[in-house]
N, C-alpha and C positions, 0 to 999 in steps of 0.2 A: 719639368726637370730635365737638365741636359744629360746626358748619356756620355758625350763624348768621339760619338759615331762621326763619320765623316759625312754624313746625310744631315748632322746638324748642321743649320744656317743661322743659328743664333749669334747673341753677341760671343765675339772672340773669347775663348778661354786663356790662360797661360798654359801652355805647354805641357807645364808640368801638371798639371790638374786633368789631362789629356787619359782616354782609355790606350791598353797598348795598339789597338787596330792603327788609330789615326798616329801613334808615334812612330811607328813601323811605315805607314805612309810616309809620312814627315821625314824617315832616314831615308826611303827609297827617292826622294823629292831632292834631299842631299847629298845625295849621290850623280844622279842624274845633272844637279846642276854644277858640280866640282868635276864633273868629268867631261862636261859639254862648253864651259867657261872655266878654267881652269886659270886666268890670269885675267878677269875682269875685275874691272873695281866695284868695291863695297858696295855701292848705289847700286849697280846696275844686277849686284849679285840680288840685293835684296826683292829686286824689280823681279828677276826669274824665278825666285824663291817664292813672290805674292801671287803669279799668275800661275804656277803650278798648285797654289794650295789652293786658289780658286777654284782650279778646272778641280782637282780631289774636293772642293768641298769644303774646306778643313779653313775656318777662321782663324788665325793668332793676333794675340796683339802686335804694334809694331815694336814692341819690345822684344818680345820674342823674336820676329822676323827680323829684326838687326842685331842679336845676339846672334844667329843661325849665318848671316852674313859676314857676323865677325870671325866665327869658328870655320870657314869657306877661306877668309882670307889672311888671318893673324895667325891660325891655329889656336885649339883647345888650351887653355890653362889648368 
């Protein structure tokens, strides 16, 4: 059973099905890359977005990883 941890390597969860450790990762992860590319495009956001969830650990789908790219780029709805 997955936990949610960031030490899980399992298949990617959504997001939202995520414990708060790894979402709080995931914000900290959002932050970092809205403030270091601040005017990249979408692709390249989602690119910086996958290899920092890497190094953390932290599987999402790429659904998720391009919702998280869109809200970097389009803003929140």
């Amino acid at each position: 059973m997955k936990d949610g941890s960031a030490e899980d390597h399992g298949t990617p969860d959504r997001l939202g099905d995520r414990s708060p450790e790894v979402i709080e990762t995931v914000a900290a992860i959002m932050v970092e890359v809205r403030d270091t590319a601040p005017m990249a495009e979408k692709g390249r956001i989602e690119e910086m977005i996958r290899e920092r969830l890497d190094r953390a650990g932290v599987g999402l789908t790429d659904e998720d990883v391009a919702e998280l790219a869109k809200q970097l780029t389009e803003g929140v709805e």
